[in-house]
Every structure is written in C-alpha cells, then in structure tokens.
DRENLOMAR-577910 format. One record per residue: x, y, z of N, C-alpha, C in turn; residue in three letters. Coordinates in pm, whole numbers, plus 50000, padded with zeros to 5 digits. Each point is the difference from the previous one (the first is absolute). Last residue first. Layout:
BEGIN
XYZXYZXYZALA ...
//
This chain:
BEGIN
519764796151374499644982850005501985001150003UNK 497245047850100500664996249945500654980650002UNK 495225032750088501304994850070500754994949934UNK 495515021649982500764999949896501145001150075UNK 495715001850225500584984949942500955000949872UNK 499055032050256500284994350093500104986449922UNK 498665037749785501455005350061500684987350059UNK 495075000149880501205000349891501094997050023UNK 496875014150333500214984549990501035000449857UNK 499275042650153500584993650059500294983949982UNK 496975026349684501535003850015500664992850111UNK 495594999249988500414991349886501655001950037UNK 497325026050292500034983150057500984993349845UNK 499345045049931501044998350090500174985550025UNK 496225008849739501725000349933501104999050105UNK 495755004750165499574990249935501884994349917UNK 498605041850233500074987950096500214988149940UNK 498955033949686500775005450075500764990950067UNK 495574996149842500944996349922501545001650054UNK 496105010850252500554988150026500964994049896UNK 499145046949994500494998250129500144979449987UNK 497205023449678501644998549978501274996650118UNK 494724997850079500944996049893500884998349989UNK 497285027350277500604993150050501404986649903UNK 496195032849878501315014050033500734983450054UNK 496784981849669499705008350142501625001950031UNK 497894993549472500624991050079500095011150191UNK 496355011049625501455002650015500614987350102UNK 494774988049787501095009750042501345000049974UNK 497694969149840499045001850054500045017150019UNK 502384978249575500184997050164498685006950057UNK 502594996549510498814993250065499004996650143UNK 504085033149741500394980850004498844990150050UNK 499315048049935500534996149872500354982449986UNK 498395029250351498664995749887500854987349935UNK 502915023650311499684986050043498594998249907UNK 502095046450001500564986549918499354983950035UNK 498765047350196499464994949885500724982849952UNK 500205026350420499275000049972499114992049888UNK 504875005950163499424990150100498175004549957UNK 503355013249669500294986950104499444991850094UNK 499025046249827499944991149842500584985050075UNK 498375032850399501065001149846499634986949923UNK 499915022950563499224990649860500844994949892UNK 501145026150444499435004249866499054991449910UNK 501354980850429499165009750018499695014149881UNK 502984953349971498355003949999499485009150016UNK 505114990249975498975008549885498254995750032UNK 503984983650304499425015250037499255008149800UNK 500734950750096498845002850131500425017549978UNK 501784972249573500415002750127498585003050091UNK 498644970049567500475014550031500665000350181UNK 499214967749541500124995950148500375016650065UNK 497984978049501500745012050079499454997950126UNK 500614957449672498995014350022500635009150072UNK 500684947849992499005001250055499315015049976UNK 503024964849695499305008250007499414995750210UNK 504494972249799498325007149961499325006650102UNK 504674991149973499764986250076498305001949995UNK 502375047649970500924982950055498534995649979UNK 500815048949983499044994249881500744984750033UNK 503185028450261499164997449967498994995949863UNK 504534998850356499824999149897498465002249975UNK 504715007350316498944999250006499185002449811UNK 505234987250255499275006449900498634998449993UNK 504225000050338498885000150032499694999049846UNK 504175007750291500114992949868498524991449988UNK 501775024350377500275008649898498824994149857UNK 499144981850500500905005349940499795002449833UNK 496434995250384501564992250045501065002249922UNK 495165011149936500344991049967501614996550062UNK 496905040550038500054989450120500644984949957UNK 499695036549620500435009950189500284986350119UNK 498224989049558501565001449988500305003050122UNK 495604996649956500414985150014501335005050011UNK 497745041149959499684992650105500584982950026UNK 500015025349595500565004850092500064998650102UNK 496934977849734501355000349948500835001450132UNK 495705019250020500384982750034501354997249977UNK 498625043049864500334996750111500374988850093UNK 498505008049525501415001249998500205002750180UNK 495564974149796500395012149984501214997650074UNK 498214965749703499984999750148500785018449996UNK 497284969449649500605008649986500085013950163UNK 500164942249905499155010249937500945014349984UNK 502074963350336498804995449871499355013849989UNK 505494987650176498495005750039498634996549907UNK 505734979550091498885001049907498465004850085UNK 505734998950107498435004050061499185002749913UNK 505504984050003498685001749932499055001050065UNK 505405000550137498764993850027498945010549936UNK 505834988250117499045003249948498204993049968UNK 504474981850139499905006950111499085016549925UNK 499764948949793501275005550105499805007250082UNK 495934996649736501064991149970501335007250014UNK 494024997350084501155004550032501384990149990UNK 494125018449961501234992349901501455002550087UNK 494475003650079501295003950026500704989949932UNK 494535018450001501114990250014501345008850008UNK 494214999650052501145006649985500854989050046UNK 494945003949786501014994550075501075008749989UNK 494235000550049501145007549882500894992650103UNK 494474998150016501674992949993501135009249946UNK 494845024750168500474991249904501794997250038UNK 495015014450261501304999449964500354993549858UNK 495475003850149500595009950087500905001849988UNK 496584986549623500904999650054500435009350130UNK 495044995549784501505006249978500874993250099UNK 495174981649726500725007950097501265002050022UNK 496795021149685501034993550124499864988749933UNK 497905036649830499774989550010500414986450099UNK 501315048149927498875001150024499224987350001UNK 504445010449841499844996850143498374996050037UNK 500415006049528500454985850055500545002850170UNK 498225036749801499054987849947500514990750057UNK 502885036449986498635000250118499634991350014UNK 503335007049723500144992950114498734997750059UNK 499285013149571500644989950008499984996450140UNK 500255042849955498874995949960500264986350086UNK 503645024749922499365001950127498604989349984UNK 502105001349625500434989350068499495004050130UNK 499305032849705499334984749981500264995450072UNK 501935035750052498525002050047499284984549952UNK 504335007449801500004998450186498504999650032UNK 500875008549534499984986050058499765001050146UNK 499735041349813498994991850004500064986850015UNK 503735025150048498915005550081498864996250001UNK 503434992049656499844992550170499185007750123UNK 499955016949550499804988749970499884989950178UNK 499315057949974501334987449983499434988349979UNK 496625041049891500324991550102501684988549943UNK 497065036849739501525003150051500804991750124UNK 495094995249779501424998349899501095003750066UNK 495394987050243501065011150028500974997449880UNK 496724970850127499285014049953500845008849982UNK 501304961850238499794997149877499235009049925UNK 501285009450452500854999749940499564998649846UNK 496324999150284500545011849967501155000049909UNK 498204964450158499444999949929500525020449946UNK 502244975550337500484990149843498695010149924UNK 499585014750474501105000749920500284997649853UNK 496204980150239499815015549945501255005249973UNK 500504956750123499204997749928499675018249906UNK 502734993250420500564995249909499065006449865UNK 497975005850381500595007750008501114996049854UNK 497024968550208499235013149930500735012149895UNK 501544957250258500215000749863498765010849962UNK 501195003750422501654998349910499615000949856UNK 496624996150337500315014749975500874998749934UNK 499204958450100498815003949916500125022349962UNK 502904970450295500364995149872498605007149914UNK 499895007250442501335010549970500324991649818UNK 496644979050248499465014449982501355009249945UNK 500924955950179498574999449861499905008549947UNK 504285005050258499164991950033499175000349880UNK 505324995649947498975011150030498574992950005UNK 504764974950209498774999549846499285013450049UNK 504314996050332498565000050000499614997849858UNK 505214993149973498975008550087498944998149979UNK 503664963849933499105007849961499445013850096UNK 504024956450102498435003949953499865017949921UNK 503344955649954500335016050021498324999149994UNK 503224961450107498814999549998499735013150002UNK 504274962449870499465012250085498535006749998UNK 504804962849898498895004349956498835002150074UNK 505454993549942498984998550059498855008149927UNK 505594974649987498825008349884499015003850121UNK 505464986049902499185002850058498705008349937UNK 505434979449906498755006949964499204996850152UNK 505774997749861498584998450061498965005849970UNK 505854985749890498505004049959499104997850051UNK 506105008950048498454985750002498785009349963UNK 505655006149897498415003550008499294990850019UNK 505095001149983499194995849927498655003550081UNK 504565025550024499234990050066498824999649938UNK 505635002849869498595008049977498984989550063UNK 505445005650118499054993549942498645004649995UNK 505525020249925498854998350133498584989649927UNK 503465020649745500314987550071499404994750106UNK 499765033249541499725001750072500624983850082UNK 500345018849617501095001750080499695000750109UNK 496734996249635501444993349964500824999050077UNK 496415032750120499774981450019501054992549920UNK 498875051450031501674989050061499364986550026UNK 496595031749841500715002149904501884990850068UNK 496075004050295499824985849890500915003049927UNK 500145031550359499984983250034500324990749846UNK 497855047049963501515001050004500664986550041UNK 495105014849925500674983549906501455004650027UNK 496565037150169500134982450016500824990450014UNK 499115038749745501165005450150499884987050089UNK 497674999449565501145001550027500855005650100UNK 495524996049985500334990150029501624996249916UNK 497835044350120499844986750094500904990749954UNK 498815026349672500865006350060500664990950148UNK 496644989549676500964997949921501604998050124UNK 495175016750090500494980050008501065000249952UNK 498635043049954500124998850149500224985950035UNK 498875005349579501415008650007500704998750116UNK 495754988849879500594985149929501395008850061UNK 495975025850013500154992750110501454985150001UNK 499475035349697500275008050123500114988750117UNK 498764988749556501135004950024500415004750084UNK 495484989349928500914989450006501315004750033UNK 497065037649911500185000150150500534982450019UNK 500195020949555500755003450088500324999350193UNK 496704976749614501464999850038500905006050060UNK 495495009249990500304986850039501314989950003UNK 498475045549783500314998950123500244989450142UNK 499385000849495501835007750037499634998750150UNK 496204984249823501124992850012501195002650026UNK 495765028850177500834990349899500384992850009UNK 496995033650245499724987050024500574993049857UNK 499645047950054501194996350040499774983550059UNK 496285021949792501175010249945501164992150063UNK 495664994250187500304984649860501355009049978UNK 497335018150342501214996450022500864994449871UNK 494734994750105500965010850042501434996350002UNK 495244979149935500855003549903501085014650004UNK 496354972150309499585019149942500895000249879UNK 500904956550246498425003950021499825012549887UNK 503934996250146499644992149870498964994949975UNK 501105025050381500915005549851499454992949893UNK 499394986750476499205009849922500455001549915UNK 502694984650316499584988149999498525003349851UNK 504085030950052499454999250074498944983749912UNK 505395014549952498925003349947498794993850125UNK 505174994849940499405012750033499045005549959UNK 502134952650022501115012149964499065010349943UNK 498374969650402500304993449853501215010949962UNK 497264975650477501255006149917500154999449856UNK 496914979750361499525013249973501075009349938UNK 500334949850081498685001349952499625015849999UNK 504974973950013499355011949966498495005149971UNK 504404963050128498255004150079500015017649931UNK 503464968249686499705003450156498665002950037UNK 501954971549503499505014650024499544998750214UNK 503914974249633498624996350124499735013450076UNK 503734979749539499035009050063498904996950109UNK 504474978749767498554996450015499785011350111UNK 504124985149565499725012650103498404996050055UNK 504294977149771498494997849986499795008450133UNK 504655000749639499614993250155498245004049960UNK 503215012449638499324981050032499974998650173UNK 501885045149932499964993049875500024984550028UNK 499375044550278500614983750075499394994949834UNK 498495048450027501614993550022500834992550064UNK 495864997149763500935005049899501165004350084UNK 496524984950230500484992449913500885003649887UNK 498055027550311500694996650043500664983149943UNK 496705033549831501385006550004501144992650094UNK 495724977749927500345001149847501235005750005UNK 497294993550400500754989849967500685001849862UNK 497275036250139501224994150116501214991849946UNK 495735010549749501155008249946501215000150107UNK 496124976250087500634998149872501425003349970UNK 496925014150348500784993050004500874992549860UNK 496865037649980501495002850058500514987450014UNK 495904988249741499815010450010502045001250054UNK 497894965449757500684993650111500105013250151UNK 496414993349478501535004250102500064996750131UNK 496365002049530500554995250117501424999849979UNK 495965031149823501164993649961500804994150119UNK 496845034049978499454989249963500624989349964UNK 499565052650287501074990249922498974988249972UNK 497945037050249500544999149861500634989549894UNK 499375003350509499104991749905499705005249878UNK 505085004250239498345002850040499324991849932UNK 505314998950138499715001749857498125001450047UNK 502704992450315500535011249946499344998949920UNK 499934973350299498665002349993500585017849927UNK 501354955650333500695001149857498855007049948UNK 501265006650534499334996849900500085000549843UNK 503564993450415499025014749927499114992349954UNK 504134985250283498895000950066499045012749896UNK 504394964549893499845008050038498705003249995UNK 504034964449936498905004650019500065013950018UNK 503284953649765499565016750049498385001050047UNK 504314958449849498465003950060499995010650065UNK 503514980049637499645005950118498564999350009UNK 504304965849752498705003550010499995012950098UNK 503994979049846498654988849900498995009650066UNK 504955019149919498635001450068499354992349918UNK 505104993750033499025002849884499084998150109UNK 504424987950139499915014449991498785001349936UNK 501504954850064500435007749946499855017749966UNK 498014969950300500894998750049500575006549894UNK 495255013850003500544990849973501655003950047UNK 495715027050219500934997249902501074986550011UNK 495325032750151500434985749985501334999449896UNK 496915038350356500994999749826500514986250046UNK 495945032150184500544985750008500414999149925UNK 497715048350178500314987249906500984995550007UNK 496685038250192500904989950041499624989249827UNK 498975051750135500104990349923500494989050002UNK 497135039450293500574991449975500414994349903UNK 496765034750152500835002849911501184988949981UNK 494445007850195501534994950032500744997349866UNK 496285034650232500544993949881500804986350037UNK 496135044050276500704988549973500524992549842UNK 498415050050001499704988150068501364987449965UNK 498995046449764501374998450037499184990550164UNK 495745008949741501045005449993501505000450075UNK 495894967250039500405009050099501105006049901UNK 497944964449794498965002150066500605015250095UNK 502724976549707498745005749881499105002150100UNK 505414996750094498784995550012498675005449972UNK 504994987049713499305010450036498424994350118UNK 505144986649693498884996950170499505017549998UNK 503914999349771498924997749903498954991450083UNK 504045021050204499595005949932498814997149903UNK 503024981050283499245003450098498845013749899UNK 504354954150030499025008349895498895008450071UNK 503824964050126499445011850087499635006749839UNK 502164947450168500255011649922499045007350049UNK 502444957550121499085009050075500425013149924UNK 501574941050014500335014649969498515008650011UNK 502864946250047498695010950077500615012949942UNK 501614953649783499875006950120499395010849983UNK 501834948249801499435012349995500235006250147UNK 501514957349634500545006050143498745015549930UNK 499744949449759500805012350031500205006650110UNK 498134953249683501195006950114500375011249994UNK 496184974449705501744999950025500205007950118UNK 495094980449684500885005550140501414992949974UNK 495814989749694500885012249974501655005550120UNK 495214975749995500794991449919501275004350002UNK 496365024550182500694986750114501064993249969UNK 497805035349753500765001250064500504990450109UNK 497044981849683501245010449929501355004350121UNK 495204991550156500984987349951501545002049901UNK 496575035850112500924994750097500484991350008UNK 497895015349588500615008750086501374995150120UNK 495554977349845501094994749942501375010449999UNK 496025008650244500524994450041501484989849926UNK 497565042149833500334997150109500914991750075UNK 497374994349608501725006649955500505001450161UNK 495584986650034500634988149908501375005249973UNK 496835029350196499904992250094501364986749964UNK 498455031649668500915008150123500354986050080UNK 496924988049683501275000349916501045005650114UNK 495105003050147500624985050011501615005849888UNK 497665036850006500374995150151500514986050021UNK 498085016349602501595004550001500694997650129UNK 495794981849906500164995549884502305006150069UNK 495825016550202500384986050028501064998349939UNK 498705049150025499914989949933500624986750034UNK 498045047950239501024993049960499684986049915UNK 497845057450134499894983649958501324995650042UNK 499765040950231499894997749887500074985949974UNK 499145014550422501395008849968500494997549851UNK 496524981850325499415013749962501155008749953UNK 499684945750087500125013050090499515010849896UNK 500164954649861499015001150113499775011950072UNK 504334978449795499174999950017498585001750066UNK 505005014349899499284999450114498194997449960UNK 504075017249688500514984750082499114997450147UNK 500305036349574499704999950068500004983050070UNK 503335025549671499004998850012499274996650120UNK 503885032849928500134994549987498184993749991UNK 502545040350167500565002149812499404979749991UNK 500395019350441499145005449926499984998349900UNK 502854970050398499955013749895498505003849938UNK 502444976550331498595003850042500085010349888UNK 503204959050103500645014350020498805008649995UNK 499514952150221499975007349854500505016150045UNK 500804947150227499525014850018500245003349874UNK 500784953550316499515004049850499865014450005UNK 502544955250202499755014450079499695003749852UNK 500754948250179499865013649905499585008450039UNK 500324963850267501175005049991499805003749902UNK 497004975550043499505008950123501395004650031UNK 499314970349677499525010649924500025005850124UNK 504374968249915498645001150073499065013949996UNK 504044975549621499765009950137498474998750024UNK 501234979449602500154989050139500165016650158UNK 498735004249451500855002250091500904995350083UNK 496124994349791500694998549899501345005750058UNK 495924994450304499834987149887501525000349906UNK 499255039050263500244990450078500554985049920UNK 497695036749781501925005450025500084986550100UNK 495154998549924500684996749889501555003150028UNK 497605010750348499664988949977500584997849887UNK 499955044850105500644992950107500134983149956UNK 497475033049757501404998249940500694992850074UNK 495595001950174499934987049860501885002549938UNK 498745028450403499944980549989499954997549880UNK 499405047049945501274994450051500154984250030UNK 495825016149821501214999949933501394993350048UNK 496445007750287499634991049899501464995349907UNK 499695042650260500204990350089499594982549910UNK 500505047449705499244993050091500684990450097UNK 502685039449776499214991849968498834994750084UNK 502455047649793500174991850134499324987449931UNK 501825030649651499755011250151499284988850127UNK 504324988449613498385002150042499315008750108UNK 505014979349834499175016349929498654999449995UNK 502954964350364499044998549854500015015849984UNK 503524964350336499475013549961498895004549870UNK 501794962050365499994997349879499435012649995UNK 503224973350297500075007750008498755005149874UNK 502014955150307499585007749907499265012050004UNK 503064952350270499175012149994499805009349860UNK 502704949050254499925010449892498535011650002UNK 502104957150262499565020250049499515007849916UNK 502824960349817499765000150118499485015050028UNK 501314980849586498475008249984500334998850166UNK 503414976249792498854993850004498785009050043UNK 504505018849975499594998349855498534989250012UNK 500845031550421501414990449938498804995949823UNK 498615036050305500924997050065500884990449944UNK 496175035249736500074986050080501584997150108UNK 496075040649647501394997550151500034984650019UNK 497915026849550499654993450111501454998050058UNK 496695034849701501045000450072499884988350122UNK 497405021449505499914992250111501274999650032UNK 496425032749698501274993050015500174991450196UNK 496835022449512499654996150122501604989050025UNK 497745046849722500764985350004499735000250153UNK 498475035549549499494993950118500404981950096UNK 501985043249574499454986650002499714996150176UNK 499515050049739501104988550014499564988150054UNK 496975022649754501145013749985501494994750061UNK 495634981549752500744998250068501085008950034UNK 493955002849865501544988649939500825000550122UNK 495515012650026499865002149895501804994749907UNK 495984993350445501134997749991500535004549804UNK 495055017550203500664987650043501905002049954UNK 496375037150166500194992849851500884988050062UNK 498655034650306498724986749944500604993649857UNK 501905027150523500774995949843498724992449924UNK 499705021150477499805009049828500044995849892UNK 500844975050412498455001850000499915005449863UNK 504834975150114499175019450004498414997349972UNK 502714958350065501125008350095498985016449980UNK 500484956049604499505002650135500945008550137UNK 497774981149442501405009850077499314997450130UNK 497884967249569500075012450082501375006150094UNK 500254967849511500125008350146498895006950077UNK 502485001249545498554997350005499024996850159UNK 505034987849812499835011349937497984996949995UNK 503394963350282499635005049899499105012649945UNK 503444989150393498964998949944499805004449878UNK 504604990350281499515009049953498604996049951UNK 503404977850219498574997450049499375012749954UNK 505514975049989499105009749946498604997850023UNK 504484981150266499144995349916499115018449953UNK 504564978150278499055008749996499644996849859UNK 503624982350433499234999549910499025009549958UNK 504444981250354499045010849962499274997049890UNK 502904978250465500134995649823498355008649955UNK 504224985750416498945014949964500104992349879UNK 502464987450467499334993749882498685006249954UNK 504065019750348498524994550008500304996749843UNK 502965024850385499834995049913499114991249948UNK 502755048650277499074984450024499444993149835UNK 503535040950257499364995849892499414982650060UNK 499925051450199501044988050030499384992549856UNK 499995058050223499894992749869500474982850072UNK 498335041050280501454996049927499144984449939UNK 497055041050040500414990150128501184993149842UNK 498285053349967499914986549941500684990150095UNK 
//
C-alpha cells in the first residue's frame, strides 16, 4: 500500500429509488420471458459530486444507476437536465450502470427486452434531480486511496482459471469529525448471480456491497461502480441460462455472500487507510486541498466485415429450420427459441442495410487529487482495464465500465480466434452489423490513457 497523505475536497452524495413498476419487461437473459413480477430489493440510482470551493468550481460527478446500461440518447438528456439543476457542466458527469440483471430493459430498439418511455423519462428526471441534491449537499472532507484484493468470486467464463482482475479499490471520504460521509467501491464481475429464473428486481451482489458496508459506516452513502468485466462473472458459462443450468446455486444467499466478500476486502482496505484521518484532531500539519479534472473523447469502434448476401440467406435458412424444429420440440429451453428468433430478426434487418461501419462510444476520465476514474463504455473486457492501470503511471487508477452509454461487448483481440457468445453472438442482441473488430478495444485503451493524462493535467491545484 503507497503511504497514505490526506487531501481534501468538497463531496456532497445523493440517492434516489428507480425501482420499476411490477409488469416490466427484464433485461440481461434471452431465457427470462415473463416480465418483471415485484421487488426483491430496491433498484437506485446514486450520485457523487466533487467540487473545489462551495461555488461548484471544477465541480465533477460521479452518477451510478442498478441498470444494465443505457443509450447514448439517454445519457445527454440526464447530462442536460443535472446541468440545468445543478449548475455543474454535463461533460463533467460520469454516468455508469452497475449492469445488473434483476432489472428492466433501458435500451430501446435493442433486442434486450422492451423498454418503456414512460419509466425512462421518470429515470432520466430522479437522475438528474439526484445530482442537484448532491451538489446541494457538499462539506469538506479528507479522503484516500485504498486497494483491496478479493480474488475469489471473479470468475473467467470464457478460459477456465483465465484472466480476472481481483482488485478492490475504494475511496473513503471522511468528515473532520471522525464520521464516514461516503465510499466509492469497485469491482470487475458481472452482476448476474441471480439467472433468468429470477423475476424480481435487484441490485443483484452489488447491492449487497453497499448494504454490508453501510451498516458498517452507519449514515455514510456507499456508491458502487461495477469494473471491465465483459467476460468475467462468478462462475457460470455465457450458456447456462440459455439451457437452464445452474438455477440451483444462482441465489440470493448467494448474492449475498459473494456482496460480503467483496464489501469485506473494501472494508479491510480501507481501514488500513484512514490511520492519517483517525489524528486529524491532532493533527498540525496542513491538509492539501484537491483540485479536479475531467476529460472526455469520443471514438470511432469499427466493426468486422457485415456477412455477405449469401452467408445471410444460409444464416437465416439455417436459423429458420432450427426454430422450426425447436418449436416441435416440448423439451426445447424457452431461450433457445427466443435466440433463434432474434438470430432471425437480425438477418432481416442486416439484410436490408445499410450497415454501419463503426459506431461512437466515449471515454472519459475523472480525476481528483492524486486519484483517477477511467470511465470505459459498454461491456469492455477485463484486459483493457488492466491494461489502462499497468501503463497509467500510478497506483491510484480506477477503471470503470458500462460508462457514459451503451456501445456492447468490446472483446480483447486474443478471444477471436475461439469465437464465443462475445465475439459471435452478442452483437444480434444490441443491433449491430457485426462484432466490433479485434482492433477496438485497443483504441478504447489509447483512448483512456489520452483521457487520463489530460485529466491529471488540468487538475492543478488554483
């Protein structure tokens, strides 16, 4: 652990409920077809803003949703309204969803279950009134860097005992009187314990992060930001729930116990941390006030090759006699016959064009004192990650993904030559021509570093 210094910043937290109403479609399992059937815990959306002095100078934001991603649409419009009610600038919000499963579908248009206008505008509206709250809200505290190690509930779902990153870094904010106003934890899994069994929305593990670690910082505000895990979950194959495998240990005990594990390793951290802050009464030395920098860019991920005329007309042969077998079949899995639909589906509409070669996705950086945010977009596999921390210059790195809306599974360059549910199939789901190309993540990669440095550089102390 790098020696501890205390620094000091204007923090003011907030959180709102965005649980949906009972009826819903779900989104996150092909399998799941019944819609939303109640509440098992409540689906929130919390905000974290930084400023340098009480007039909002610099000020920056942090805004976490229990959704499984949004649109690029979306985000500007929460950007635009938190701005309006706020006075922070919307290209200094940093947005990401914890990517849970247990939740409704927020992506219009895609192939990942309806969504309803109706609940998306109310998100869009608590949202941003969210961050006005927290703007409203800021006092003075002192934080610092801590680096926890969970290595046990990362699992990679594509390569048995494969790449992970087991990291827990979290940010403990504490008030001059000894009392935690806030932490920010991450960590790199997929929220995807509970299957397409469940029908009942949840916040899935993270939840249960912030829940054990709120109980032990009594009235501090715990904000979760799920890591690069596009091929990491806690130990099931991308299939399972396709075929209905596994449902036996896809709980809630088990969703809590692996919160707990991960909230423990934050716990643990970030009390070996705070040895500095606990002598701030006696302390005589002066604490250095924090400056704040963002940085954004926006990027151009192509595509691999569209399949040609003839490879779409064998596709949907091949689909078509599938579905017609499956549906003859009583013993066929429910999602087995959706998928074959939606294969369908794609055909038709690539088959019409015309297709896209790339699509936008942005990456940003957040950085305040001598710590720094790396917001990734979609569901950026856990090498990227690893790759920004490795070359990022120091310790105190937190890489973030599902940021700042949807672009989809961004796969590393060494899972193509298997294939897989990633780089084969998933891109039906979000609408795309194809897989995003082996080159991708590489410019995401490039893309965060460029963010990260300028951050760094314009967060100079006035």
């Amino acid at each position: 652990m790098s020696e501890t210094k205390l620094q000091e910043i204007l923090l003011g937290v907030a959180a709102n409920v965005i649980t949906p109403p009972v009826g819903l479609d779900m989104c996150g399992f092909i399998a799941r077809v019944e819609p939303m059937q109640g509440t098992h815990d409540d689906l929130l959306v919390k905000a974290m803003v930084w400023a340098e002095d009480e007039a909002l100078t610099n000020a920056a934001a942090l805004v976490t949703f229990d959704l499984i991603d949004l649109e690029p649409e979306m985000v500007a419009a929460i950007r635009s309204r938190a701005e309006a009610l706020s006075g922070i600038a919307g290209d200094r919000i940093g947005i990401t969803c914890t990517h849970t499963h247990g939740g409704p579908g927020t992506m219009p248009d895609r192939r990942l279950g309806r969504s309803d206008r109706d609940y998306l505008d109310r998100v869009t509206t608590i949202a941003a009134e969210t961050v006005a709250a927290a703007a409203q809200a800021i006092e003075p505290v002192v934080f610092t860097w801590s680096l926890g190690n969970e290595p046990t509930v990362g699992k990679n779902r594509r390569i048995p005992g494969g790449i992970i990153d087991p990291a827990v870094p979290a940010i403990r904010f504490q008030r001059a009187d000894g009392s935690v106003k806030a932490l920010l934890v991450s960590y790199g899994c997929h929220p995807v314990t509970l299957g397409p069994d469940n029908t009942l929305a949840t916040a899935d593990y993270p939840g249960y992060v912030r829940r054990t670690l709120e109980a032990a910082y009594p009235g501090a505000s715990v904000q979760f930001a799920t890591g690069c895990c596009g091929q990491v979950n806690n130990g099931h194959t991308s299939r399972d729930g396709v075929h209905g495998r596994g449902s036996y240990w896809r709980t809630y005990a088990e969703a809590e116990r692996i919160g707990r594990a991960i909230a423990g390793a934050a716990l643990q951290a970030a009390e070996q941390s705070a040895r500095l802050e606990a002598a701030l009464p006696v302390l005589d030395t002066p604490i250095e006030r924090a400056a704040i920098g963002t940085a954004r860019r926006t990027i151009e991920l192509p595509f691999l090759p569209t399949a040609s005329a003839n490879e779409l007309v064998r596709f949907t042969a091949d689909s078509q006699r599938a579905l017609a077998e499956g549906e003859a079949n009583p013993a066929t899995p429910p999602g087995e016959i959706a998928r074959l639909q939606v294969y369908l589906a794609w055909a038709e509409e690539t088959g019409r064009g015309p297709n896209d070669a790339s699509e936008s996705a942005e990456v940003m950086a957040i950085t305040i004192g001598d710590i720094s945010l790396v917001l990734l977009p979609g569901e950026s596999f856990v090498e990227f990650g690893l790759d920004i921390k490795a070359r990022g210059g120091s310790e105190k790195v937190i890489t973030l993904a599902y940021a700042n809306g949807r672009p989809g599974y961004i796969p590393h360059r060494s899972a193509y030559p298997a294939g897989g549910y990633e780089v084969d199939d998933a891109f039906r789901y979000y609408g795309y021509p194809a897989c995003f190309a082996p080159e991708a993540g590489e410019l995401v990669v490039e893309a965060g570093l460029e963010a990260l440095a300028e951050s760094r550089s314009s967060a100079v102390p006035s």
